[in-house]
MMTF fields as JSON, N, C-alpha, C and O atoms, coordinates in Angstrom:
{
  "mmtfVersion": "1.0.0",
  "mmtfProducer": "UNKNOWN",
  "numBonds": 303,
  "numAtoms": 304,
  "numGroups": 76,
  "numChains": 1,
  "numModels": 1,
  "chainsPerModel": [1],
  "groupsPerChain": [76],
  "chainIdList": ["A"],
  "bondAtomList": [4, 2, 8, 6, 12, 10, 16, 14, 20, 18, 24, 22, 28, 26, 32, 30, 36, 34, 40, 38, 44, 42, 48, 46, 52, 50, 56, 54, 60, 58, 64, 62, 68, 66, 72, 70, 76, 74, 80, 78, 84, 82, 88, 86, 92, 90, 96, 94, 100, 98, 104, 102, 108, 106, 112, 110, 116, 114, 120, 118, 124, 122, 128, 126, 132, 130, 136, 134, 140, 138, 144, 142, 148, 146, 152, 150, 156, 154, 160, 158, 164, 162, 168, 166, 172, 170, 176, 174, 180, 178, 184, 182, 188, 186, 192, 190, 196, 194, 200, 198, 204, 202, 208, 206, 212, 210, 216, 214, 220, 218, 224, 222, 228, 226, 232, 230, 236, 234, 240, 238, 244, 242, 248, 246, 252, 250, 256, 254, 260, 258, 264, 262, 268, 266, 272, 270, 276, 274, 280, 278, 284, 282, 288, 286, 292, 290, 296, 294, 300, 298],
  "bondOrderList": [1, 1, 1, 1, 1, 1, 1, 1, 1, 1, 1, 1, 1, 1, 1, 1, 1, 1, 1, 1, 1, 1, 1, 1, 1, 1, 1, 1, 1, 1, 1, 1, 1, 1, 1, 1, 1, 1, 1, 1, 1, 1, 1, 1, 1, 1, 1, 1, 1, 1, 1, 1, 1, 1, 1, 1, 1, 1, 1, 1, 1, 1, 1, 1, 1, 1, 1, 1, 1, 1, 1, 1, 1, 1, 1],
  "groupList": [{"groupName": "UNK", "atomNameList": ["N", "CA", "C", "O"], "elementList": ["N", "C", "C", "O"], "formalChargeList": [0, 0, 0, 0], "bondAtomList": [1, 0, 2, 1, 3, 2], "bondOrderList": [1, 1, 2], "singleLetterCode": "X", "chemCompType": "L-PEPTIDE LINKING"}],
  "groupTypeList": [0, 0, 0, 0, 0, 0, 0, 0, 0, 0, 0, 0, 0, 0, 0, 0, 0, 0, 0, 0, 0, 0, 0, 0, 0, 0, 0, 0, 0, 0, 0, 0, 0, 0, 0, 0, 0, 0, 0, 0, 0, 0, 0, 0, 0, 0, 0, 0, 0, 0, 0, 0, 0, 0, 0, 0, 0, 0, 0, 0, 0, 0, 0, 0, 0, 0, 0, 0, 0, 0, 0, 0, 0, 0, 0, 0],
  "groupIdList": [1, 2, 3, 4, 5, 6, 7, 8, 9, 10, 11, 12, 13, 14, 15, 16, 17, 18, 19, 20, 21, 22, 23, 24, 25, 26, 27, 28, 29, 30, 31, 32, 33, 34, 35, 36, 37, 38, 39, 40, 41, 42, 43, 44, 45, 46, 47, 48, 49, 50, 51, 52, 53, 54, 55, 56, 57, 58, 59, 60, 61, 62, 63, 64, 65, 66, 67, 68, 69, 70, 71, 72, 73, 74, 75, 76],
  "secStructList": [7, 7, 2, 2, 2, 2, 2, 2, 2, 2, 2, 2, 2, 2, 2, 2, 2, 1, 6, 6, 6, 6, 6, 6, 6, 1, 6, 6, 7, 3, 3, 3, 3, 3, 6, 6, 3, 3, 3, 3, 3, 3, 1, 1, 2, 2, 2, 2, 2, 2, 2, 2, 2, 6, 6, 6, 7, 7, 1, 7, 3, 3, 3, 7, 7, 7, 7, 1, 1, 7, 7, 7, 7, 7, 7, 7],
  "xCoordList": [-65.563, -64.153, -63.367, -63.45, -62.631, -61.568, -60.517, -59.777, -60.24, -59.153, -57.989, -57.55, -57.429, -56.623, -56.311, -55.339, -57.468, -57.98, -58.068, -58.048, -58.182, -57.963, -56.756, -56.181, -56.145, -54.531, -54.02, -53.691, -54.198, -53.816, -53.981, -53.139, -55.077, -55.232, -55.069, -55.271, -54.687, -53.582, -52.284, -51.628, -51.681, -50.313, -50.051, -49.25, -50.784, -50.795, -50.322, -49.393, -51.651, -51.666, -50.676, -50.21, -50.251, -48.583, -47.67, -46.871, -47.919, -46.656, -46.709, -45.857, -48.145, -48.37, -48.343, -48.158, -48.44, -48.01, -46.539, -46.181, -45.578, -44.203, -43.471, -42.268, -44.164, -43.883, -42.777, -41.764, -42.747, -42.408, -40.744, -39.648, -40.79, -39.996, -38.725, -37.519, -39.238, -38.624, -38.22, -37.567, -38.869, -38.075, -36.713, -35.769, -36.903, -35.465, -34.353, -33.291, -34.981, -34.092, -33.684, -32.869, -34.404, -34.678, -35.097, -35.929, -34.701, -35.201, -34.816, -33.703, -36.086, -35.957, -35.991, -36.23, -35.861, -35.741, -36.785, -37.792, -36.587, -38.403, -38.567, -38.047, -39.57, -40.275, -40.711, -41.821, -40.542, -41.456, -42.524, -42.03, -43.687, -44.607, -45.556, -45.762, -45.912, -46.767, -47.63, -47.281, -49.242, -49.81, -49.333, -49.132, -49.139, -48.312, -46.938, -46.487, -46.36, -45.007, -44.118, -44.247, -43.092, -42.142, -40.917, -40.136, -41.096, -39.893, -38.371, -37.433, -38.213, -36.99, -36.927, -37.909, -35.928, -35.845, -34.581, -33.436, -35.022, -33.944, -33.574, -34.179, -32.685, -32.443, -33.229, -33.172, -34.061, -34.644, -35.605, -35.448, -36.821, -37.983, -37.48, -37.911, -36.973, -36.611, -35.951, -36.336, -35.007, -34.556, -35.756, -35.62, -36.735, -37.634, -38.611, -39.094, -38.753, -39.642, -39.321, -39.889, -38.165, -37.571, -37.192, -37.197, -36.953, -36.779, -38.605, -38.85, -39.517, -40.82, -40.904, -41.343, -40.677, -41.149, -39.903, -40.194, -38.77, -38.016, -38.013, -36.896, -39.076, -38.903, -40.278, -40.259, -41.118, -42.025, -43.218, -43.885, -43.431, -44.394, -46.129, -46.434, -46.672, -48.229, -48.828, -48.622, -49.805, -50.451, -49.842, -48.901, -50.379, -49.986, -49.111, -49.503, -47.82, -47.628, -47.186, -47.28, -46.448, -46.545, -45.007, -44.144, -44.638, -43.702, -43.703, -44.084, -43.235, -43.656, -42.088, -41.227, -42.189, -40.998, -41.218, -41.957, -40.386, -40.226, -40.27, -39.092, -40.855, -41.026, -42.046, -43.233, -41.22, -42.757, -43.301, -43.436, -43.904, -45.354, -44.787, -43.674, -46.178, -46.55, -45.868, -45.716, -45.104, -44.703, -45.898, -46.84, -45.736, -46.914, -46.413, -45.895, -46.536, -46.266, -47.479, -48.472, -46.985, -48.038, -47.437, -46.292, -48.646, -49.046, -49.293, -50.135, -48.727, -49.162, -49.806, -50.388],
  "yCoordList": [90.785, 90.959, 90.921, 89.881, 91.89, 91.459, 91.071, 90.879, 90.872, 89.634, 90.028, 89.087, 91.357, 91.612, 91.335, 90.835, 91.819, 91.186, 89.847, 89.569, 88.597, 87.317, 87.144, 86.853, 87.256, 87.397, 87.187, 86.306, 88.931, 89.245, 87.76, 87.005, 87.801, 86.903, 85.205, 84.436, 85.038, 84.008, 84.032, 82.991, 85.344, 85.904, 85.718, 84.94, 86.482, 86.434, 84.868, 84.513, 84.107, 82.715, 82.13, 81.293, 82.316, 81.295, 82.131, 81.431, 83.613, 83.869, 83.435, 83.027, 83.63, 82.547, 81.512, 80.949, 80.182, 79.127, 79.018, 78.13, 79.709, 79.495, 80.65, 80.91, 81.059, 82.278, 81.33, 81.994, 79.878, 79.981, 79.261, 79.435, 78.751, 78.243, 79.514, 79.27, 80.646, 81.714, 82.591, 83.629, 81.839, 83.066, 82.324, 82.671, 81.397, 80.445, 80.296, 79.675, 81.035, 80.713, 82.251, 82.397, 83.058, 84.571, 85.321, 86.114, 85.41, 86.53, 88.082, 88.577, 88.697, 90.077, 90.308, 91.431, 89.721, 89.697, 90.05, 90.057, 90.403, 90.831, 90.127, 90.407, 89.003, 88.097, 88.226, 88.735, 88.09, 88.505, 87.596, 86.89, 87.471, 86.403, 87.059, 88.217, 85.962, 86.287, 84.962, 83.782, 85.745, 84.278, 83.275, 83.674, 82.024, 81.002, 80.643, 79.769, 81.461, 81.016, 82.384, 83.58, 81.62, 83.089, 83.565, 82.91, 84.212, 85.181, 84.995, 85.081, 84.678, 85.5, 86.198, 86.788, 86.091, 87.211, 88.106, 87.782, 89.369, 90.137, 90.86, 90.352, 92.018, 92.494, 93.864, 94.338, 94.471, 95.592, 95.684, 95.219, 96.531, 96.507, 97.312, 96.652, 98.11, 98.892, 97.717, 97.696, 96.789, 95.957, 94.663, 94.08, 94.419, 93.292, 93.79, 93.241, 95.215, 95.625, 95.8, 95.537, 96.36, 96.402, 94.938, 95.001, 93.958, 92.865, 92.415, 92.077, 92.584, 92.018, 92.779, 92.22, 94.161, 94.705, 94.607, 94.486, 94.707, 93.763, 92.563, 92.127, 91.375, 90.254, 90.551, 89.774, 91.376, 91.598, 90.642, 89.941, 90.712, 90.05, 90.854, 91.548, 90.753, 91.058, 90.898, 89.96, 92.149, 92.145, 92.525, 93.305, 91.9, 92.734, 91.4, 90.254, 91.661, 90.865, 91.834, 93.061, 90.628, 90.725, 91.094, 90.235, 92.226, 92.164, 92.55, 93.587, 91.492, 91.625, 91.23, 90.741, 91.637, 91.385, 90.492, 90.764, 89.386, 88.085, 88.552, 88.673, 88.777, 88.651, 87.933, 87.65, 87.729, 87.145, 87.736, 87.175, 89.03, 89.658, 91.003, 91.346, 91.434, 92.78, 93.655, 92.898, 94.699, 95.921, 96.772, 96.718, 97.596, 98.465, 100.259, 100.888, 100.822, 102.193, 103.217, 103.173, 104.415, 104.979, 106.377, 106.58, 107.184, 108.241, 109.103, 108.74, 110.592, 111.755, 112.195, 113.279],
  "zCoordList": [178.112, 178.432, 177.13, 176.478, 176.672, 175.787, 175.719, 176.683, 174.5, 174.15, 175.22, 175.882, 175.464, 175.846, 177.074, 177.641, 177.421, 179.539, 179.639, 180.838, 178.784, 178.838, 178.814, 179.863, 177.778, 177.941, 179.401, 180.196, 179.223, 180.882, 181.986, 182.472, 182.046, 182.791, 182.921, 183.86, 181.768, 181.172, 181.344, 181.306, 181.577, 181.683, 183.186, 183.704, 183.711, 185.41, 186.143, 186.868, 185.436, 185.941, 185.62, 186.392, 184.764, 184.336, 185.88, 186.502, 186.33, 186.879, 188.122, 188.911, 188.178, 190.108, 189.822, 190.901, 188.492, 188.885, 189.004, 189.778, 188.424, 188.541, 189.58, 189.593, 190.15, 191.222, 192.288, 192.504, 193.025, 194.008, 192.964, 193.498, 191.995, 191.406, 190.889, 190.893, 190.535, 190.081, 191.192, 191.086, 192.713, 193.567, 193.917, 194.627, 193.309, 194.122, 192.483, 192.441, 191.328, 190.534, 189.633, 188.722, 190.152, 189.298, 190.04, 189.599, 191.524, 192.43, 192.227, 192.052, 192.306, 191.915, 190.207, 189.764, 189.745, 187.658, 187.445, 188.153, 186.334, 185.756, 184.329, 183.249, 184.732, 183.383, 182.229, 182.386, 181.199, 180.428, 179.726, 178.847, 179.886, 179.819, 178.412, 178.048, 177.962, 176.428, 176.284, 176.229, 176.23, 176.546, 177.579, 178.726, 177.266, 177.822, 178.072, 178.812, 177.332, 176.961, 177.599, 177.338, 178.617, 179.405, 177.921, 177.229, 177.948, 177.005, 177.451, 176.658, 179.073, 179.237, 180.792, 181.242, 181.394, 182.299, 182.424, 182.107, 182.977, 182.771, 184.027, 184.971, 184.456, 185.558, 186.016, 187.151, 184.786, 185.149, 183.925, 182.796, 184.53, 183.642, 182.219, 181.273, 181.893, 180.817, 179.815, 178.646, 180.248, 179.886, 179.348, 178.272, 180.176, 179.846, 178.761, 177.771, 179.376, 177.94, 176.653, 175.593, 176.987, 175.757, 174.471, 173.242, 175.213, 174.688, 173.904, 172.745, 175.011, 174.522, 173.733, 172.727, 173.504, 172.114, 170.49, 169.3, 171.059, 169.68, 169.817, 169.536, 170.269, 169.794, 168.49, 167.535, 168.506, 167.53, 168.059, 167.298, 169.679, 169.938, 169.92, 170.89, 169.296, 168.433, 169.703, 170.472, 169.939, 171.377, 172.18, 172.039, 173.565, 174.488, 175.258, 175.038, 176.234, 177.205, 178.201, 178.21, 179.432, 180.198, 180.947, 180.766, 181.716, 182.05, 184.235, 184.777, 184.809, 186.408, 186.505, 185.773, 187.602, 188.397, 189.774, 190.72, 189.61, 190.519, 192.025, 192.362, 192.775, 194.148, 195.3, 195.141, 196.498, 196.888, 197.558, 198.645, 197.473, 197.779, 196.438, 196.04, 196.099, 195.722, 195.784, 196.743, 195.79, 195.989, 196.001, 195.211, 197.036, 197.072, 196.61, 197.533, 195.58, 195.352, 195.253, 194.528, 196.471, 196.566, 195.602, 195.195, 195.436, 194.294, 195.118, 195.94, 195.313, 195.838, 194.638, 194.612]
}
């Protein structure tokens, strides 16, 4: 597995442990998570990404949006 897919999956786990805390304080926002540490939340993904990439964060993170279930988008 690489480094990157650990991450990931370091990233994830921070957002389901603080998932039920962020629906009651940042519902609908979109997070921005790096490694361990949240970045920030903002009101729309263009906005969250944009921030994770001028903070000059090295690698990859993480940007989801606060809800409680999945969004499901389908692809024709």
């Amino acid at each position: 597995m690489g480094s990157d897919q650990v991450e990931l999956k370091t990233e994830l786990a921070v957002f389901e442990q603080h998932r039920q805390d962020w629906l009651r304080s940042n519902p609908g926002r979109f997070v921005v998570i790096t490694g361990t540490r949240i970045q920030g939340f903002y009101d729309d993904y263009a906005s969250a990404f944009r921030a994770g990439v001028r903070a000059g964060i090295s690698g990859s993170f993480l940007v989801k949006q606060v809800s409680a279930e999945e969004p499901v988008y389908l692809i024709y």
